[in-house]
C-alpha positions as CSV (number, residue, x, y, z in Angstrom):
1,X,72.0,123.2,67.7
2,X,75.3,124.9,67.3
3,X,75.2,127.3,64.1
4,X,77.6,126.8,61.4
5,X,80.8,128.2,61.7
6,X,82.7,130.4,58.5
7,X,86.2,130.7,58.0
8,X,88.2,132.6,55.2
9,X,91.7,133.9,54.1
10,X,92.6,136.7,51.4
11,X,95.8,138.8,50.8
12,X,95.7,142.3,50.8
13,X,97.9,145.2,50.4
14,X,97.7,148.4,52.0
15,X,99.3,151.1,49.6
16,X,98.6,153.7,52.5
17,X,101.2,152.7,54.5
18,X,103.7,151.9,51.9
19,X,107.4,152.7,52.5
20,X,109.8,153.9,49.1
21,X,107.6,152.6,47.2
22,X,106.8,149.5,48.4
23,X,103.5,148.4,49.9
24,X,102.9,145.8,53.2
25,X,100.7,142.7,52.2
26,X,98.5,142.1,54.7
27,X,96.2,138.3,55.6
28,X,92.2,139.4,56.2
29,X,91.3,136.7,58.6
30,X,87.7,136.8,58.4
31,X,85.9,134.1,61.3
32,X,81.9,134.1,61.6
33,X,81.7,137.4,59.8
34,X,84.8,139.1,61.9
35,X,87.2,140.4,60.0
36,X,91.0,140.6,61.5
37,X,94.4,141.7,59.5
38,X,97.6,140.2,59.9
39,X,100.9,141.6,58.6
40,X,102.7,139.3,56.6
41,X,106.2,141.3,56.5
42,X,106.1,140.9,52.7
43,X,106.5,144.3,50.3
44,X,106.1,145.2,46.9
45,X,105.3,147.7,44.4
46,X,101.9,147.8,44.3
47,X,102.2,147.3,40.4
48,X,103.3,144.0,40.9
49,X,99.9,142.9,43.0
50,X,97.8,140.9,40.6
51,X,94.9,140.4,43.4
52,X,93.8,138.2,45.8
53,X,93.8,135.4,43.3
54,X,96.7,136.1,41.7
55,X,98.9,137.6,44.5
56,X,102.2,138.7,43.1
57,X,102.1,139.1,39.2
58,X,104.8,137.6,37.7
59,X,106.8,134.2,36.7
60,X,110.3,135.6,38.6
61,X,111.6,133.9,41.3
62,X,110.5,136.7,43.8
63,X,107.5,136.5,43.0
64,X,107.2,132.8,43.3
65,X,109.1,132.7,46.5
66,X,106.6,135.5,48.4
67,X,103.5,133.3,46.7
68,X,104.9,130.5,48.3
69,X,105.2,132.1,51.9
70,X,102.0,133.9,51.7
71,X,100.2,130.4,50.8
72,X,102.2,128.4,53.8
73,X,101.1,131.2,55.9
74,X,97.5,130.8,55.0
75,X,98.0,126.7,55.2
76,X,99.1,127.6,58.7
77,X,95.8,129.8,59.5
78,X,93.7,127.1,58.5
79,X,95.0,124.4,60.6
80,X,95.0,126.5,63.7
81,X,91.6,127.0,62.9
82,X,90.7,123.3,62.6
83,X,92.7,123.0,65.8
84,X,90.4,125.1,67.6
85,X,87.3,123.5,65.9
86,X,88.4,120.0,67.3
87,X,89.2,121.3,70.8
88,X,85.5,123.0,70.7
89,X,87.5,126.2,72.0
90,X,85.5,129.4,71.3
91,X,86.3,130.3,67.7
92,X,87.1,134.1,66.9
93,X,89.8,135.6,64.2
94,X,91.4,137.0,67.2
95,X,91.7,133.3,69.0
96,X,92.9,131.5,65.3
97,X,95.5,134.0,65.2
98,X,96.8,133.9,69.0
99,X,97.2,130.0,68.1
100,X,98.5,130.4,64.9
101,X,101.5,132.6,66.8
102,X,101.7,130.0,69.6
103,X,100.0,133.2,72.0
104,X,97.6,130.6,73.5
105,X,99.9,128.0,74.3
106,X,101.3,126.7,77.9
107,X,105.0,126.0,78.8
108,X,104.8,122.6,77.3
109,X,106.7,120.3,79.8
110,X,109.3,117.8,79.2
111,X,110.3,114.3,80.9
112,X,113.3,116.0,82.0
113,X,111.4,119.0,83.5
114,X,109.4,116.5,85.3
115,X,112.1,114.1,86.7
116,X,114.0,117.6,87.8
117,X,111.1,119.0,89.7
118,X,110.2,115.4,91.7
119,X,114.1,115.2,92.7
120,X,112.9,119.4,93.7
121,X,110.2,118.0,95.9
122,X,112.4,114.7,97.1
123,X,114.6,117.0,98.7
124,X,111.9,118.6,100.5
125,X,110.5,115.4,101.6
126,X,113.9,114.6,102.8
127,X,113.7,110.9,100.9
128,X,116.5,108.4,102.3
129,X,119.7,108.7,100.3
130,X,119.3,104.9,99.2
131,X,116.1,106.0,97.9
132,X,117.2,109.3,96.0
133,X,120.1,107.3,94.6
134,X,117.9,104.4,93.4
135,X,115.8,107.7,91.4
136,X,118.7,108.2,89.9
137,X,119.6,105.0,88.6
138,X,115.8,105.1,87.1
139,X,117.2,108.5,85.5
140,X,120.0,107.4,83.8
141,X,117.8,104.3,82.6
142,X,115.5,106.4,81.0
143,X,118.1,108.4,79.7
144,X,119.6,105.7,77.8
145,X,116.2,104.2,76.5
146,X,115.5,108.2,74.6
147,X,118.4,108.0,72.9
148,X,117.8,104.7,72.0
149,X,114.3,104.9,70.9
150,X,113.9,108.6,70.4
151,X,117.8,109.5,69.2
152,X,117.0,112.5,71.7
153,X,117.8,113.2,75.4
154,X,114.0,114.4,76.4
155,X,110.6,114.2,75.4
156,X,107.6,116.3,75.7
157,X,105.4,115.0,78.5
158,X,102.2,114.9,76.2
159,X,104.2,112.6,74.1
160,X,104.3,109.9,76.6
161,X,101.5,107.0,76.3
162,X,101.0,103.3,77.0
163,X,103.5,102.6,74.0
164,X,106.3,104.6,75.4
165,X,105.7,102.9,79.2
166,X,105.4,99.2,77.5
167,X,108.2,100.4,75.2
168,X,110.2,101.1,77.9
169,X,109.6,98.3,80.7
170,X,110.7,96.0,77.1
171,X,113.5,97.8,76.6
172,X,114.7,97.1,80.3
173,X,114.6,93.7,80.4
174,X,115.6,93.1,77.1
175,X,119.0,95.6,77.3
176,X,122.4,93.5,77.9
177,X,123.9,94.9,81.2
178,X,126.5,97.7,80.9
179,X,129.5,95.4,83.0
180,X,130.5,92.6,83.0
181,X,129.7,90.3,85.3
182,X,126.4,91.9,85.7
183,X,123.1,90.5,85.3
184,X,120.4,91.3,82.7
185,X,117.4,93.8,84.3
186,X,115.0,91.2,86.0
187,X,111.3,92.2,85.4
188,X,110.9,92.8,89.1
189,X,113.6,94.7,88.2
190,X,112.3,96.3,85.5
191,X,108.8,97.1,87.4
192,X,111.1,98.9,90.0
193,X,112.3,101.9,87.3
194,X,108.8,101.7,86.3
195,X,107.4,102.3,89.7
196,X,109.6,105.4,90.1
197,X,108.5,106.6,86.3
198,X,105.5,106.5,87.7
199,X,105.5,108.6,91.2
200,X,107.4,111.4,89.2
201,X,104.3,111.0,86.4
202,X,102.1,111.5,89.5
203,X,103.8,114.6,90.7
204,X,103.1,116.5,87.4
205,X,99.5,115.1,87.0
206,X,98.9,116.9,90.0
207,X,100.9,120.0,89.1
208,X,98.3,120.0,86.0
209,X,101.4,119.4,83.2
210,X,100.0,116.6,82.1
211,X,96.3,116.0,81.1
212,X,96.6,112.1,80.5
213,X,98.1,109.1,82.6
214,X,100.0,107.1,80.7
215,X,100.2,104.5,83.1
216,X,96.7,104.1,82.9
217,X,96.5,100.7,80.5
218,X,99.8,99.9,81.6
219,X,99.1,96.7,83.9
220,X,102.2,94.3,85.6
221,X,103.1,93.1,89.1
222,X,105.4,91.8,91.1
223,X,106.8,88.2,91.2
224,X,106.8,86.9,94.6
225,X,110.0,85.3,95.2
226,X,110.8,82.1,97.8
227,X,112.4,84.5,100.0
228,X,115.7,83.0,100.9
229,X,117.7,82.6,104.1
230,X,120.4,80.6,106.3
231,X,119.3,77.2,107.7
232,X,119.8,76.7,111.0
233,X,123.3,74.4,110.1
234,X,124.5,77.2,107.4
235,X,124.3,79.9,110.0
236,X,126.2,78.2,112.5
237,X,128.9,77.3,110.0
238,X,129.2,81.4,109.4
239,X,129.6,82.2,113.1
240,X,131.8,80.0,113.9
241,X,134.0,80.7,110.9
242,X,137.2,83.1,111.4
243,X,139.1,84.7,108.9
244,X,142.8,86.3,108.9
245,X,141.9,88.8,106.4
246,X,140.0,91.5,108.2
247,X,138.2,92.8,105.2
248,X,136.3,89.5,104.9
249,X,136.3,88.8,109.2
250,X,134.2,92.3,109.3
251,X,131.8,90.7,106.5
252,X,131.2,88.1,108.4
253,X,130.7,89.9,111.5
254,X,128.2,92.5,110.3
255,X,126.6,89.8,108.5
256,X,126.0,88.1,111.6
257,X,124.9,91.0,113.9
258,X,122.3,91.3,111.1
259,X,121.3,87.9,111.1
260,X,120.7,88.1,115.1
261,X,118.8,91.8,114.8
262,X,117.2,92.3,111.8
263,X,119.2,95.2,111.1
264,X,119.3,96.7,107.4
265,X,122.7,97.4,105.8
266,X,122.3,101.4,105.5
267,X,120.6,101.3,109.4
268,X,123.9,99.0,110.6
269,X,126.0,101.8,109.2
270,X,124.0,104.4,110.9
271,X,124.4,103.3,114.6
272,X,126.4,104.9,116.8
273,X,126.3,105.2,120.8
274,X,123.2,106.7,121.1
275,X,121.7,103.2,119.6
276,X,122.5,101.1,122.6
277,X,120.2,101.3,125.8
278,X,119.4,99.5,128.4
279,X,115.6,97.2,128.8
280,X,113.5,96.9,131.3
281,X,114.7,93.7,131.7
282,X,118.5,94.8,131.8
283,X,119.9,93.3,129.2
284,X,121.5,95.3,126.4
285,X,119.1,96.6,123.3
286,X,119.3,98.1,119.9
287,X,117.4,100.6,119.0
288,X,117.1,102.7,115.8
289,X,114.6,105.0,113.6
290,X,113.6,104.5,109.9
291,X,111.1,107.0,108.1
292,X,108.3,105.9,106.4
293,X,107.8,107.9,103.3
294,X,104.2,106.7,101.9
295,X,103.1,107.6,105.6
296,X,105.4,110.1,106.3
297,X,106.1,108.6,109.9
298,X,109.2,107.7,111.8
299,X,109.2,104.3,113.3
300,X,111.1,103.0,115.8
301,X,112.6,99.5,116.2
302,X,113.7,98.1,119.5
303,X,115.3,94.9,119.6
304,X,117.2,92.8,122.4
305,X,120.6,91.8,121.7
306,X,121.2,88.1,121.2
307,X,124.4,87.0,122.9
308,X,126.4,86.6,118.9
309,X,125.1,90.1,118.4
310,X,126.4,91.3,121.3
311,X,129.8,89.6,121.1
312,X,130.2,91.5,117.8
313,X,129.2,94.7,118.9
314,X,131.9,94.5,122.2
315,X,134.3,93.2,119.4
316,X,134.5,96.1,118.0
317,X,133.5,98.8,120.9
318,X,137.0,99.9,120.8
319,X,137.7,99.5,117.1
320,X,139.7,103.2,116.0
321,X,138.1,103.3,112.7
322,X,134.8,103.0,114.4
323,X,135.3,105.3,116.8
324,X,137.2,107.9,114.2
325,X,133.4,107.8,112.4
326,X,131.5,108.0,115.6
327,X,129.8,104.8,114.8
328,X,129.9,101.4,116.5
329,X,131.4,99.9,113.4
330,X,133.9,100.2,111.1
331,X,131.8,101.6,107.3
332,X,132.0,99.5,104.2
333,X,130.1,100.2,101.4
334,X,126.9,97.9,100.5
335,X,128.5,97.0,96.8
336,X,132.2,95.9,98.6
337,X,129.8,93.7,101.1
338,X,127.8,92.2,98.8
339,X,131.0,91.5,96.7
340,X,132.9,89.9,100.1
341,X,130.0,87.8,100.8
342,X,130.1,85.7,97.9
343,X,133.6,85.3,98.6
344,X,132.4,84.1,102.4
345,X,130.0,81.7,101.2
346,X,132.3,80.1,98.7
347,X,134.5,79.7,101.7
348,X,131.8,78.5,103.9
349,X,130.4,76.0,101.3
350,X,127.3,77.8,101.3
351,X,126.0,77.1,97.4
352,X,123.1,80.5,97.8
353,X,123.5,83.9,96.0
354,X,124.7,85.5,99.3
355,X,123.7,89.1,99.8
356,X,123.6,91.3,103.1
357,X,119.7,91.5,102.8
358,X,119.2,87.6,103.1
359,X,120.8,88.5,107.1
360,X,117.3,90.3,107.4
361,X,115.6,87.2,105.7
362,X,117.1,84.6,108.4
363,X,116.2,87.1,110.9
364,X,113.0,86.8,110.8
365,X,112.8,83.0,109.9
366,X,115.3,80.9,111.3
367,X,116.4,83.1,114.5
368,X,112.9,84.6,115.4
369,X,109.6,82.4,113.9
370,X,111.0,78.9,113.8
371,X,111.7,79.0,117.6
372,X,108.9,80.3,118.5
373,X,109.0,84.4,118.5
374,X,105.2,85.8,117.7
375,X,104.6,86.7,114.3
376,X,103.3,90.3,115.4
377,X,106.6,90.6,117.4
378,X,108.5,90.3,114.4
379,X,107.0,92.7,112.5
380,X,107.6,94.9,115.1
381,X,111.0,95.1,115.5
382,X,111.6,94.4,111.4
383,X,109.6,97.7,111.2
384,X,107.0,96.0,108.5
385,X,104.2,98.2,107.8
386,X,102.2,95.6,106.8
387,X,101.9,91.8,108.7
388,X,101.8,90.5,105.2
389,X,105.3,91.4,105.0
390,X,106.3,89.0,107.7
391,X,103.8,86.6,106.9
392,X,105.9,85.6,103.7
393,X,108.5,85.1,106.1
394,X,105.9,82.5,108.6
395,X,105.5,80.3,104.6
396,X,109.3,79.9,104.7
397,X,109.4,78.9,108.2
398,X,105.9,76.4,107.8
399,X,107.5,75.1,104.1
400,X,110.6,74.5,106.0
401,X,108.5,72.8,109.1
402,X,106.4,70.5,106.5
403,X,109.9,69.1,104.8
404,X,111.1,68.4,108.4
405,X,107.8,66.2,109.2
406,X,108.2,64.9,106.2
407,X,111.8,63.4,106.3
408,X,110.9,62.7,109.7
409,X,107.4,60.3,108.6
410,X,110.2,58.9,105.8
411,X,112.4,58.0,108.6
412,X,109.8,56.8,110.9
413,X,108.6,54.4,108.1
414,X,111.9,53.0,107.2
415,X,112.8,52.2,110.6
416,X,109.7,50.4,111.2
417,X,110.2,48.3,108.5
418,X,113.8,47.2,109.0
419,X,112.4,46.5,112.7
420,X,109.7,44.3,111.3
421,X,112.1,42.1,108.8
422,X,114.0,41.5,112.3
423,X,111.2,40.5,114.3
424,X,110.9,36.4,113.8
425,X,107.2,36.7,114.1
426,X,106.8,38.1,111.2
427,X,109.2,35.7,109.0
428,X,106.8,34.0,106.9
429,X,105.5,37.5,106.1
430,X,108.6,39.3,104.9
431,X,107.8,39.0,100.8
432,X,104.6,40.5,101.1
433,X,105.6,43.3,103.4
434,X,106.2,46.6,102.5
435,X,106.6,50.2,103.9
436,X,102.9,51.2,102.9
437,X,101.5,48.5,104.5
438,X,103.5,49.3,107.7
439,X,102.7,53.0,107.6
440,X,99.2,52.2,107.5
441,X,99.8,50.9,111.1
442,X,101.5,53.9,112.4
């Protein structure tokens, strides 16, 4: 059983080392019978001490005002103290006054610290620039939620908990966007910044900053989306469209090497050259790298160019702009694409939320599984890490397969029964016919 543990306080002044006149008062910190004194820079004449009860004799305002300290000093003492006591630290008049000066504390880290050192280590890990970029954004989000919440531009790491996290992820999807014309955060969104929140509260759990997750109650996923992608009519109406302007003509042609490869916008912009080789079969393929951060791999994709992909890339094999860049086509940025698109489909008649990425998304639907490409195949060259990736994309292509059968039964049925209200056999029948009854005999 642990013994019982004394604690005491008194003032004190030393007239020995007294200076014109005036004597030092002194604190006699006194922990399981150890005595320890602590200077107080407070003087005075020694006939103005009234004792350790008392302190400084007197109803002036000097005297009230050193009373004062000396007692918030001793306030202070005793909360290190119980400090200690509640962190079962090993309790000595030397340790209560180390803590009481702030001697036995750590650097304590702040959010800020921590987002700075995990864009430190991003660097080092060479992190895509879409991916530093999108830290960023998370920065700036986080940013504006502290001087929301906290009217402050950091926080002390220990201060974070499930409240802040929850505080936050509400805060993103509840915030009205910045611009106009700009959506609201979605909560997939939303569960993106606080993804990222979370790898940088991982870094500093391991660097030992932090003693406490405060992810760790914090439960949310994702909501799988219908992914969404050009029909087999809707893509034909794009390639075959032609525009005068060449802004929206080189949409629609990077759009549509995408659709036929598979090829992510900040990969398309990355090809040069070097990309194009030649398959054991002879025909012309496409081949590119993408690292893998969570396995810290570098995967390579090799796919064969579909005659419409390879019409655009000899379109623009002798393009200047491309060839000033060293690229095989001409750059525009991922916001001015996305922006042109919706222009495109407006023009095309197409009624989706167009966007470069649903390229990828017919890709591996309507070009490659829905004519028969093997599913392993197309995670291969769409670089998936996981089949489960692609096999959303083989639900799109069987929901897509089950409303075909189905129209098809529906037409089946009708035709059947406007056959059988033609046939003269079946004259004195026709009131009582219907289309179940016929189906039943299909």
């Amino acid at each position: 059983m642990r013994s019982k543990q004394t604690f005491g306080v008194r003032f004190l002044i030393k007239k020995s080392k007294a200076v014109d006149g005036k004597a030092p008062i002194y604190a006699r910190l006194t922990v399981n019978g150890k005595e320890l004194d602590i200077a107080t820079r407070e003087s005075i004449n020694p006939s103005d001490w009234g004792g350790p009860k008392v302190l400084v004799a007197g109803r002036g305002t000097k005297a009230k005002t050193i009373n004062d300290s000396l007692e918030e000093l001793k306030s202070g003492l005793k909360n290190s103290y119980r400090e200690l006591v509640a962190e079962r630290k090993d309790l000595s008049a030397e340790a209560v006054k180390k803590r009481f000066l702030g001697e036995d504390r750590q650097h304590r880290y702040s959010l800020c610290e921590a987002i700075t050192r995990h864009f430190e280590e991003a660097k080092k890990d060479r992190l895509a620039p879409g991916t530093i970029k999108n830290y960023y954004t998370t920065e700036r989000k986080i940013q504006k939620f502290l001087y929301s919440q906290f009217h402050g531009a950091d926080i002390l790491l220990e201060k974070l908990n499930f409240e802040f996290v929850n505080g936050f992820y509400h805060y993103l999807i509840n915030t009205p966007p910045e611009k106009p014309g700009d959506k609201i955060c979605s909560h997939n969104g939303a569960l993106k910044h606080i993804e990222r929140l979370s790898k940088i509260i991982n870094l500093v759990l391991k660097f030992g900053w932090l003693e406490k997750d405060p992810f760790a109650l914090f439960q949310s996923s994702f909501t799988v989306n219908d992914i969404e992608c050009l029909t087999d009519d809707e893509l034909e109406v794009v390639s075959l469209k032609q525009f005068s302007t060449f802004r929206l003509q080189l949409v629609k042609d990077l759009f549509i090497f995408a659709c036929y490869t598979g090829i992510s916008y900040s990969d398309l912009m990355k090809l040069d050259q070097n990309s194009i080789t030649t398959g054991m079969d002879g025909n012309k393929w496409v081949t590119y790298s993408r690292v893998k951060v969570k396995k810290k791999t570098v995967q390579t994709a090799r796919i064969p160019l579909l005659p419409r992909a390879l019409d655009v890339l000899n379109k623009y094999k002798n393009h200047p702009v491309a060839i000033s860049r060293g690229k095989l086509f001409p750059c525009i940025s991922n916001q001015k694409l996305n922006s042109y698109l919706k222009e495109l489909a407006d023009t095309c008649g197409i009624y989706k939320p167009l966007t470069f990425h649903i390229a990828r998304h017919t890709f591996g639907t309507t070009v490659t599984l829905a004519n028969g490409v093997p599913i392993e195949t197309v995670s291969a060259m769409m670089l998936h890490s996981d089949l489960r990736m692609t096999q959303r994309y083989a639900k799109v292509v069987a929901r897509k397969l089950n409303r075909d059968m189905t129209n098809l039964r529906d037409q089946l049925v009708a035709k059947a029964f406007k056959n059988a209200l033609n046939t003269t056999t079946l004259s004195n029948q026709k009131k009582s016919l219907t289309p179940n009854k016929i189906t039943a005999n299909l």
